[in-house]
C-alpha positions as CSV (number, residue, x, y, z in Angstrom):
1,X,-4.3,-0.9,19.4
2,X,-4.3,2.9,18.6
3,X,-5.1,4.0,15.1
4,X,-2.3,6.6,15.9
5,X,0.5,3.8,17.1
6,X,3.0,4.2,14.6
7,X,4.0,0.8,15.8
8,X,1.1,-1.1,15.7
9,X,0.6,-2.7,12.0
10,X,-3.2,-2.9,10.9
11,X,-5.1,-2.2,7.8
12,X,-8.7,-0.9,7.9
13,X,-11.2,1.0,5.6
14,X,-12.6,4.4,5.3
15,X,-15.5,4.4,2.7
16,X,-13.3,3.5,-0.2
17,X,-9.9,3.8,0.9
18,X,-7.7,1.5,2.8
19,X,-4.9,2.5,5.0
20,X,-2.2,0.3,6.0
21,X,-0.3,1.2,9.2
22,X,2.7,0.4,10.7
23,X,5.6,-2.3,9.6
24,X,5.0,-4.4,6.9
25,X,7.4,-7.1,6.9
26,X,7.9,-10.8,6.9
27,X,6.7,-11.4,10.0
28,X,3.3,-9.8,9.8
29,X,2.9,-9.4,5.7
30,X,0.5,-12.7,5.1
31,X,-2.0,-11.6,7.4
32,X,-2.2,-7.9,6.3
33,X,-2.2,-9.4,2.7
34,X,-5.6,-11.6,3.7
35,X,-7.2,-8.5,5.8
36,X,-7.2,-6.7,2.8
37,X,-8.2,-9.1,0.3
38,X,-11.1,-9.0,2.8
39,X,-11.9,-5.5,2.8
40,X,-12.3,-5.2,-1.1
41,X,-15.5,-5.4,-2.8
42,X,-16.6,-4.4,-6.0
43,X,-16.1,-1.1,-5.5
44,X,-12.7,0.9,-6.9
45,X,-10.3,1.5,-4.0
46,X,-7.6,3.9,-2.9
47,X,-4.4,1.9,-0.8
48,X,-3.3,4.5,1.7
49,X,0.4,3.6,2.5
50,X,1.6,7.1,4.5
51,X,1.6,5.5,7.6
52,X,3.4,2.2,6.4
53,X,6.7,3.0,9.2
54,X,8.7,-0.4,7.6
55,X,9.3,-2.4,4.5
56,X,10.9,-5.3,3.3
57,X,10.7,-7.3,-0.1
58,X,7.9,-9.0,0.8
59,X,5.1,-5.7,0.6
60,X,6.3,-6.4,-3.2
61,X,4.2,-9.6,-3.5
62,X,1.7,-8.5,-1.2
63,X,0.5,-5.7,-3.3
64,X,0.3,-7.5,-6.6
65,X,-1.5,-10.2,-4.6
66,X,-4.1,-7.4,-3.7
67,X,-4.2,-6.4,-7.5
68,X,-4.3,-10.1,-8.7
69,X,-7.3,-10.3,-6.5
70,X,-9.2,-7.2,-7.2
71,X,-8.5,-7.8,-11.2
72,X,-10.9,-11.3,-10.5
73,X,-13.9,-8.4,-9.1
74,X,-12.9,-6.3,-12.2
75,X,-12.5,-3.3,-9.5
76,X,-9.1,-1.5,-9.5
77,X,-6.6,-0.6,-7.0
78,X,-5.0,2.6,-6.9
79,X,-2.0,3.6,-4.4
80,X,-1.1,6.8,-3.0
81,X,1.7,8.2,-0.7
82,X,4.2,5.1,-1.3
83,X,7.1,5.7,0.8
84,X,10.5,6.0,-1.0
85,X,11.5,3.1,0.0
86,X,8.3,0.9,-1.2
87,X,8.9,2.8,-4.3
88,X,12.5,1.9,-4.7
89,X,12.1,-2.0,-4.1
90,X,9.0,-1.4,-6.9
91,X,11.9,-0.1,-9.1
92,X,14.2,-2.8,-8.3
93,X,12.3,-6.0,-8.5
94,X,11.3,-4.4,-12.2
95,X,7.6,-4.4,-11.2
96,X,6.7,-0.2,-11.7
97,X,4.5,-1.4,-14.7
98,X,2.5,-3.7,-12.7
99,X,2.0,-1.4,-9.5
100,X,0.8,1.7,-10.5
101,X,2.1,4.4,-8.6
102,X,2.1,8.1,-9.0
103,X,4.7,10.0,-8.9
104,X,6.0,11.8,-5.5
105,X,4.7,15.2,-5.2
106,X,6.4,18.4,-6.2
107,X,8.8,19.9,-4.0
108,X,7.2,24.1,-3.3
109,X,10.7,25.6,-3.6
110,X,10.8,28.9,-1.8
111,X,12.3,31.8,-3.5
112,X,14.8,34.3,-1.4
């Protein structure tokens, strides 16, 4: 598998961050929630999810699974570039307090 197959799902590390690839869904979702549980350490991390192409619910439980077990290190997990749709299935399952994520970048607006 390519690192740059949008298609292929995979997580792997780079120094301290760890960038999840491809569709995350039922099908695949337990075993990218136990390769990442096996790339943390004690170390702070940074979750990459740009290239994350495909959600459903279950990314939900597989993040705060990842936070549940980094909390037992007393490490933390941080997320950047959530897609809008992670970020709306955060909203509606009411768990935005438990997943911290920030907030989507600033638009530049040009002026005419």
């Amino acid at each position: 598998m390519s690192r740059s197959d949008p298609y292929a799902t995979m997580i792997f590390r780079d120094n301290n961050r760890v960038i999840v690839q491809g569709p995350v869904t039922i099908g695949n979702v337990v075993r990218l929630m136990q390769e990442g549980i096996a790339l943390f350490d004690d170390q702070p991390l940074t979750i990459d999810l740009e290239k994350v192409s495909e959600v459903d619910s279950t990314i939900v439980s597989m993040l705060l699974e990842w936070l549940r077990a980094t909390r037992k290190n007393t490490h933390t997990l941080q997320f950047i570039n959530v897609p809008e749709n992670l970020t709306s299935l955060i909203q509606l399952y009411g768990v935005a307090e438990l997943i911290p994520i920030p907030p989507p970048p600033a638009t530049a607006q040009s002026t005419s």
